[in-house]
Phi, psi and omega in degrees: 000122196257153178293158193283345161329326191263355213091350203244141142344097195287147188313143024096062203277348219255306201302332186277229169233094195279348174271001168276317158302347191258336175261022190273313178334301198295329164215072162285338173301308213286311171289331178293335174277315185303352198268338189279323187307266175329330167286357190279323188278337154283310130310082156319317171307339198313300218288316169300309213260345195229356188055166154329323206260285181294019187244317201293325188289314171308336164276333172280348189288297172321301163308319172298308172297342164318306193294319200260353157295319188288320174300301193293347153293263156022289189281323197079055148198179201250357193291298191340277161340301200278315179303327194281324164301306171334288218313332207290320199324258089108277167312327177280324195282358191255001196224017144086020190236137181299154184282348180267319158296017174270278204338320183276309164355275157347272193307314191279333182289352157296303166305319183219021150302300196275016170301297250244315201250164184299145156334311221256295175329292183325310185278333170295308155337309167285326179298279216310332170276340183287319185291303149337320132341289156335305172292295168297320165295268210320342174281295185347279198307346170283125181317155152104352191251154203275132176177169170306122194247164184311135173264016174261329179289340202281308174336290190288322175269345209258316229071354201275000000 
């Protein structure tokens, strides 16, 4: 989404599905909890590995991403989402947190987004997070971010 400033069109708020976003605005507490649930029940460790504190920032995380799922419902496209994730990476990685716990985020807002929203809706939802998803593996491959790393390459890579 380029600024209009720039030449491009500012979005289209209309063109999508703008009663779907309004109800997602409308109970982002409940789907954003629900969505750290599933990611806890998809990653057990998380909750160990990120505290109380790093669960409360993935859940304040979870609302931003709602809000820019909700533009991108709005507009009928999938660029909102997928721009805010590039934009976002930077930031999980400067606040220590994996690119495979966004992920499980992603994947529980997957889970309880199409609950919520009409039917017609859900596969543009679904695209936007899958692309996010996407956005988020392709960071995964970038040096620095904390995970399990192989201990026989690390061995091998180490020299020992």
């Amino acid at each position: 989404m380029s600024h209009p400033l720039h030449g491009a069109r500012p979005v289209d708020r209309t063109a999508g599905y703008p009663a779907a976003a309004r109800l997602l605005t409308a109970d982002w507490e409940r789907i954003a909890g629900s969505a750290i649930t599933a990611a806890v029940e998809r990653n057990p460790e998380l909750p160990a590995r990120l505290g109380e504190i790093g669960l409360r920032h993935l859940l304040r995380d979870g609302e931003v991403v709602l809000e820019k799922l909700a533009e991108s419902l709005a507009s009928g496209s999938t660029s909102p989402l997928r721009l805010f994730t590039e934009h976002a990476t930077p930031t999980w990685r400067r606040r220590r947190i994996s690119m495979d716990d966004v992920t499980d985020l992603y994947e529980g807002l997957r889970l309880a987004v199409p609950a919520l929203i009409p039917s017609d809706a859900a596969p543009l939802a679904d695209a936007a997070l899958c692309d996010g998803i996407a956005v988020l593996r392709w960071h995964r491959r970038l040096g620095g971010d904390r995970r399990k790393r192989n201990r026989i390459l690390a061995a091998l890579y180490k020299g020992a």
